[in-house]
C-alpha positions as CSV (number, residue, x, y, z in Angstrom):
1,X,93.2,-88.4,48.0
2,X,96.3,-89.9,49.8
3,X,98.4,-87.7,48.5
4,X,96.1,-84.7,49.2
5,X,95.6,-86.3,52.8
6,X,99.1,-86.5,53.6
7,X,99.6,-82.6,52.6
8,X,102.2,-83.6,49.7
9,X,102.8,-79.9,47.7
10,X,103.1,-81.5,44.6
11,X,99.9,-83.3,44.7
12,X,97.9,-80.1,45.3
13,X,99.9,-78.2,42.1
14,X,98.9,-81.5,40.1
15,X,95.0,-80.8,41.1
16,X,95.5,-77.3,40.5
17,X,96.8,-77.5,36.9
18,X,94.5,-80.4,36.2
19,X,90.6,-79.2,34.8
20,X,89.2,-83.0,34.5
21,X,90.3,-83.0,38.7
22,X,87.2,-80.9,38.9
23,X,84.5,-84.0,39.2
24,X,86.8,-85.6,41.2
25,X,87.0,-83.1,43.9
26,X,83.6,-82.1,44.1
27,X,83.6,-86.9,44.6
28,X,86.0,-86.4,47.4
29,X,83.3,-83.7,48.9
30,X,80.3,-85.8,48.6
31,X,82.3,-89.3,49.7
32,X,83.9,-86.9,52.9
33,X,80.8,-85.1,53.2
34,X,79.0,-88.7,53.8
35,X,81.8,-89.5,56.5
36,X,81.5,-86.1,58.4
37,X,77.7,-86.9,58.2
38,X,78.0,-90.6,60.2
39,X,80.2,-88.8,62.3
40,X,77.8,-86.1,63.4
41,X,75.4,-88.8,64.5
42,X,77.8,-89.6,67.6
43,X,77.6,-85.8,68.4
44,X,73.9,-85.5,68.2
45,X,70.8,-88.5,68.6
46,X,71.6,-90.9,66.4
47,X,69.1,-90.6,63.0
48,X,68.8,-90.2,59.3
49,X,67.9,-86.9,59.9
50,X,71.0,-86.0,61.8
51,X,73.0,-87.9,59.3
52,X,71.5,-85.9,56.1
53,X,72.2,-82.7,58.2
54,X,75.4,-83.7,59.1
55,X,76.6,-84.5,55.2
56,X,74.7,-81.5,53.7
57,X,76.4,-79.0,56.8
58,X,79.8,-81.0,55.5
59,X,79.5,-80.0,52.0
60,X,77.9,-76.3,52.2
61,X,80.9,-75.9,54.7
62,X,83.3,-76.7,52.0
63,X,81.7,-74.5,49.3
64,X,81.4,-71.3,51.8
65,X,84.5,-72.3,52.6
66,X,85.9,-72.1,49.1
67,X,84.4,-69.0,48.0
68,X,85.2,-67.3,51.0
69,X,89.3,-68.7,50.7
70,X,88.5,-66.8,46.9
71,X,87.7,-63.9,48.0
72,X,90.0,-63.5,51.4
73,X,93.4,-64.8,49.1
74,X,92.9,-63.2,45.9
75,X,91.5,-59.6,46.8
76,X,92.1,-58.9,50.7
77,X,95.7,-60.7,51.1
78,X,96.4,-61.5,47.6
79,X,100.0,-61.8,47.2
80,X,101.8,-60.3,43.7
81,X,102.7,-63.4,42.2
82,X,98.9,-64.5,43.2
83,X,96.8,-66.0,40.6
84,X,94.3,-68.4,40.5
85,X,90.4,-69.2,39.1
86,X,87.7,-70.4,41.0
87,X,87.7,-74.4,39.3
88,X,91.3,-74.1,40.5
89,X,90.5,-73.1,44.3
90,X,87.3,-75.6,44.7
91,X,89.5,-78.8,43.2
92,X,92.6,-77.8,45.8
93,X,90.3,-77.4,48.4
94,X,88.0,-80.1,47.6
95,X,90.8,-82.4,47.7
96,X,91.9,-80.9,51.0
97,X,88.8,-82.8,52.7
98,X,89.8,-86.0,51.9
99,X,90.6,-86.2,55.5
100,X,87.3,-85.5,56.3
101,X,85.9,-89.3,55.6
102,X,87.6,-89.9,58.7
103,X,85.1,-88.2,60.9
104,X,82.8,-90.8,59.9
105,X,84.8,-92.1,63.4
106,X,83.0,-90.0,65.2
107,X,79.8,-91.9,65.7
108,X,82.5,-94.0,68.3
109,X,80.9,-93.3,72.0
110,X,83.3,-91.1,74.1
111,X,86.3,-90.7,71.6
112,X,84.4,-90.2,68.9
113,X,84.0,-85.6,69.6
114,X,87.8,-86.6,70.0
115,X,88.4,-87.8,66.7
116,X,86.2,-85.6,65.0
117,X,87.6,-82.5,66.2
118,X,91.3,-83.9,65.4
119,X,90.1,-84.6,61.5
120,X,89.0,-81.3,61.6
121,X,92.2,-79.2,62.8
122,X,94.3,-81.8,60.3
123,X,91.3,-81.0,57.5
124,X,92.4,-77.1,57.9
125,X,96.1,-77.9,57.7
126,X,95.5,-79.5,54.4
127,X,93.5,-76.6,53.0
128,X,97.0,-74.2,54.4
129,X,98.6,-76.2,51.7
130,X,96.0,-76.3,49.2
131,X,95.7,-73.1,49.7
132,X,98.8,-72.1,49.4
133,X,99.8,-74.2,46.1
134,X,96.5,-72.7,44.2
135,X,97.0,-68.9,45.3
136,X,100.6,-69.3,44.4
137,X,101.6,-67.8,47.7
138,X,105.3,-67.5,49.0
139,X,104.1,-67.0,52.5
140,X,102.6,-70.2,54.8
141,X,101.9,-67.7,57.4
142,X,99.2,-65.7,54.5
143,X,97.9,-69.0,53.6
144,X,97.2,-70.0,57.7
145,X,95.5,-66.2,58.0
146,X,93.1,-66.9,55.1
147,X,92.4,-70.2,55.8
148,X,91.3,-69.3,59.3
149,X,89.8,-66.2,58.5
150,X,87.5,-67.9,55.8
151,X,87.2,-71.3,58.2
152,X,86.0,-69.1,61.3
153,X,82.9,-67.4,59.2
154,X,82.4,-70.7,57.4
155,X,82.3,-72.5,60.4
156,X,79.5,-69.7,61.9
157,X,77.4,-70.3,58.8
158,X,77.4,-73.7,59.1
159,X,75.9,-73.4,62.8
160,X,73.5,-71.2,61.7
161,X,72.3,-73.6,58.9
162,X,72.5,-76.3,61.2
163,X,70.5,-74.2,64.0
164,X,67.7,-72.9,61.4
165,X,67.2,-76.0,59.6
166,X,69.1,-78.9,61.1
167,X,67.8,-81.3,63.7
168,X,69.2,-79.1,66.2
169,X,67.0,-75.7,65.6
170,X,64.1,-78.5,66.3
């Protein structure tokens, strides 16, 4: 998770090729998903509800996010040298939110939008890299473009589960 957190190359290729790393990235989901979930709480009224719908936003956010990166990096601006499975894709990615356990910083009053927001831009960096190392791509700038294209519509579906069944559609 450290390595993954400090966007080391190597560490991303070593989830990549490993298929046990699978359990472990969907761990570093849950533990991040938890964090981004006591974060939420300082952007909405603090409660278990909000805290539920803040972890369960986290982790459908990383799956959408996933299957979109799939999709966008290995059919629309797939590379020739690109190659990769889905295990592949959701343990590079997965790792990529390790990060994300630092939003649980976000329940601070006044800083805490701050902090969460700043954990989010470095959370998208790392999935750039993860990306990048998984889809075997030569090109940074094709990992950033399919990283923000599938963040940007994950990011809308997230809102939209939040709005429809989240403490804020209520």
């Amino acid at each position: 998770m450290i390595g993954a957190a400090q966007l080391r190359p190597r560490t991303y290729e070593e989830v990549e090729h490993d298929p046990n790393g699978t359990r472990q990235a969907v761990a570093v989901v849950l533990i991040a998903s938890v964090g981004a979930g006591i974060g939420s709480i300082g952007l909405q009224a603090a409660s278990l509800s909000a805290l539920v719908a803040g972890s369960l936003a986290a982790l459908f956010a990383w799956i959408i996010w996933a299957v979109l990166v799939m999709v966008i990096g290995t059919q629309l601006l797939a590379e020739r040298r690109t190659s990769a499975d889905v295990h592949q894709l959701l343990r590079t990615t997965g790792f990529a939110q390790a990060p994300s356990i630092l939003r649980a910083a976000g329940i601070v009053p006044v800083l805490g939008p701050a902090i969460y927001v700043v954990v989010s831009l470095w959370i998208v960096v790392a999935t750039v890299v993860a990306v990048r190392q998984a889809l075997d791509f030569t090109s940074t700038t094709r990992a950033v473009l399919v990283c923000v294209i599938g963040w940007l519509v994950s990011v809308v579906a997230t809102l939209l589960i939040l709005v429809l069944f989240g403490p804020v559609g209520r």
